[in-house]
C-alpha positions as a Markdown table, in Angstrom:
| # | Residue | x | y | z |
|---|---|---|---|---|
| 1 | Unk | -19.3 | -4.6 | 1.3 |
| 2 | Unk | -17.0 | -5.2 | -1.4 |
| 3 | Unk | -13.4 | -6.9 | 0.0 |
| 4 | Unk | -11.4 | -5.7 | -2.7 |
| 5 | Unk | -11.7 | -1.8 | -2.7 |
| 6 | Unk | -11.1 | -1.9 | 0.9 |
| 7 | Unk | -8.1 | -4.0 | 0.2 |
| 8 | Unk | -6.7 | -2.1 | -2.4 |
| 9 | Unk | -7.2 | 1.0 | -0.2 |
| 10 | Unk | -5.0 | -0.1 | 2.7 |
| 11 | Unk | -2.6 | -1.8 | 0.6 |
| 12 | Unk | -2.2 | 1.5 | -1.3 |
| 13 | Unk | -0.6 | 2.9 | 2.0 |
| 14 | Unk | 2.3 | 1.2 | 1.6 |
| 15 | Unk | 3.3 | 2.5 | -1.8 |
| 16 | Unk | 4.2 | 6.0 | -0.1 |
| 17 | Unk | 7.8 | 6.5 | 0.8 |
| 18 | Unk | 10.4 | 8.6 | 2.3 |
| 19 | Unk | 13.8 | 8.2 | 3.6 |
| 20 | Unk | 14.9 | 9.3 | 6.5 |
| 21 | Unk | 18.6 | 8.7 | 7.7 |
| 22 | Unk | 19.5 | 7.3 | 4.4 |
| 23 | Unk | 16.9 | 4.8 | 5.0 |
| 24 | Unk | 14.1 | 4.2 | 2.9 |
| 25 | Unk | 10.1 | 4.0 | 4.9 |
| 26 | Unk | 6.8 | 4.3 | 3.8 |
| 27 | Unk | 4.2 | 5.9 | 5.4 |
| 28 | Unk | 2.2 | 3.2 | 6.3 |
| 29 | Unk | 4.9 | 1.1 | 8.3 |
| 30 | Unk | 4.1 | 2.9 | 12.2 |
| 31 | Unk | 0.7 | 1.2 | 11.7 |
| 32 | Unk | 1.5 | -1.5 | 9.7 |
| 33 | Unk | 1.3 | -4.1 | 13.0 |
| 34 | Unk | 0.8 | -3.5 | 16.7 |
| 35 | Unk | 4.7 | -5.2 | 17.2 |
| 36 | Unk | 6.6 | -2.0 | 17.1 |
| 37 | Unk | 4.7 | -0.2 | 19.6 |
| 38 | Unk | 5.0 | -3.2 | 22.4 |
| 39 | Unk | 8.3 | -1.2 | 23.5 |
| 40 | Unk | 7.0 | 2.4 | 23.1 |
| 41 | Unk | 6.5 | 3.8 | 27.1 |
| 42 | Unk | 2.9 | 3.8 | 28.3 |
| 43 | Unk | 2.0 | 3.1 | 24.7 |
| 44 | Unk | -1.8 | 1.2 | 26.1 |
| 45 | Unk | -2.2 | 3.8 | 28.9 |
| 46 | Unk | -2.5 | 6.6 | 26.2 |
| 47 | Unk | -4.5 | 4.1 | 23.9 |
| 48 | Unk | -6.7 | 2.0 | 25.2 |
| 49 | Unk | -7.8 | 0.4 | 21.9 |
| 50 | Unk | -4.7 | -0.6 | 19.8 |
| 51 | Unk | -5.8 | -0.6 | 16.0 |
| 52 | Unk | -3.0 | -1.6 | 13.0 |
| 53 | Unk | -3.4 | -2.3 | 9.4 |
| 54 | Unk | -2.9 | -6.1 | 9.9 |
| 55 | Unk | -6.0 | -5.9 | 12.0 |
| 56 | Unk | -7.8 | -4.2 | 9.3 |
| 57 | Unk | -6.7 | -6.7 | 6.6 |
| 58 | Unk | -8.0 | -9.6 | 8.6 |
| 59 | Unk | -10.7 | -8.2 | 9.2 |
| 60 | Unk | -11.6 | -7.5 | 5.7 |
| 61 | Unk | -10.5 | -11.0 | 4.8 |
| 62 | Unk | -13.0 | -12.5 | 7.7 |
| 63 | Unk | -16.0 | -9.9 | 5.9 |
| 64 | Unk | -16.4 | -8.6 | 9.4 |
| 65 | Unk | -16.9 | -4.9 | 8.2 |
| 66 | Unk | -20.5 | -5.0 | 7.1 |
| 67 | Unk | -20.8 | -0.9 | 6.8 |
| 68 | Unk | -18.6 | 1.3 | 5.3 |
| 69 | Unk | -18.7 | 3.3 | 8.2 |
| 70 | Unk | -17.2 | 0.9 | 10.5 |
| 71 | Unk | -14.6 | 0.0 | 8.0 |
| 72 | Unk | -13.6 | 4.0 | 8.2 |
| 73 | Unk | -13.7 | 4.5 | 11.7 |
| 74 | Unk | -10.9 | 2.2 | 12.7 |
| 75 | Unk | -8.7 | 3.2 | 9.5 |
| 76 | Unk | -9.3 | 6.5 | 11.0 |
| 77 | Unk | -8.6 | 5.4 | 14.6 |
| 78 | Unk | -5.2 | 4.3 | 13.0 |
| 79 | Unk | -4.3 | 7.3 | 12.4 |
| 80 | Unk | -5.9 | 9.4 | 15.5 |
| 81 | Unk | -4.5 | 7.2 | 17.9 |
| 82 | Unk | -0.9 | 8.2 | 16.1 |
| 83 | Unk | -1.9 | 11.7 | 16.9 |
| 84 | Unk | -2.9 | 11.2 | 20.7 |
| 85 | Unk | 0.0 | 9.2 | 21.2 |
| 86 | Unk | 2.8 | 11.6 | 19.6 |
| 87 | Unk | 1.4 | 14.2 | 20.9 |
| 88 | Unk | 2.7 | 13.3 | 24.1 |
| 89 | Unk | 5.7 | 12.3 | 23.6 |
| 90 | Unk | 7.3 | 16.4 | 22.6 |
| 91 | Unk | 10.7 | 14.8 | 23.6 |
| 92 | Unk | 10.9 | 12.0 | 21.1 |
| 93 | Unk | 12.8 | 12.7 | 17.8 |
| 94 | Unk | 10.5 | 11.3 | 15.7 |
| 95 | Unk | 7.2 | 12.9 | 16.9 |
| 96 | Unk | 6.6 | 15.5 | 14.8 |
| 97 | Unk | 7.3 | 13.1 | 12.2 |
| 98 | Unk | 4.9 | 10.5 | 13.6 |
| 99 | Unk | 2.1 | 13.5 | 14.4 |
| 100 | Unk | 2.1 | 14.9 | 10.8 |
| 101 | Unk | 1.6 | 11.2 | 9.2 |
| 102 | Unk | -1.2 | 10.6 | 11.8 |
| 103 | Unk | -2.6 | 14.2 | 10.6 |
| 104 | Unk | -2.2 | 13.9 | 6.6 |
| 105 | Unk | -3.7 | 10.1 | 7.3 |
| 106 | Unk | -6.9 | 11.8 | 8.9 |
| 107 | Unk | -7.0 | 14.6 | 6.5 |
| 108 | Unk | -6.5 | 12.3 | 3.3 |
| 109 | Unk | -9.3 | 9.8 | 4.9 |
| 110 | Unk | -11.6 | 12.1 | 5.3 |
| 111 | Unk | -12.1 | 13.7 | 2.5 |
């Protein structure tokens, strides 16, 4: 496999933004590392296989992906473990947020 499109691929996550309480985000920062979730409640309970794109970009530097269908099935776990997770968590204010970024990540994946 080719390092560089997968590269460029999870690096063009990042160039999505939006702002939200006059803060500027983009897209890709929820599963940018496996840091922010350390504090969420019973984040490991709900997913037992933590995935992030820091992860991914090692791996791709390491050339551990040696099918394209390996390399897509954890960007794709990214985003449905953001799903399962958010999902259950109807009380948070940023759920819906976080559900509908896991979704349109699947969707766009996909394709």
């Amino acid at each position: 496999l080719k390092k560089v499109p997968m590269k460029y691929l999870v690096e063009s996550f990042k160039t999505d933004t939006f702002w939200k309480d006059g803060i500027q985000h983009t897209t890709s920062q929820p599963f940018e590392t496996l840091e922010s979730v350390k504090s969420w409640d019973n984040y490991k309970a709900v997913i037992p296989q933590p995935i992030s794109l820091k992860c991914v970009i090692g791996r791709i530097s390491r050339d551990y992906y040696k099918r394209v269908e390996d390399f897509e099935y954890e960007i794709c776990s990214i985003f449905d473990n953001c799903v399962k997770y958010w999902m259950l968590q109807p009380f948070s204010a940023h759920s819906s947020l976080m559900v509908k970024f896991g979704e349109q990540g699947l969707k766009a994946f996909r394709k």
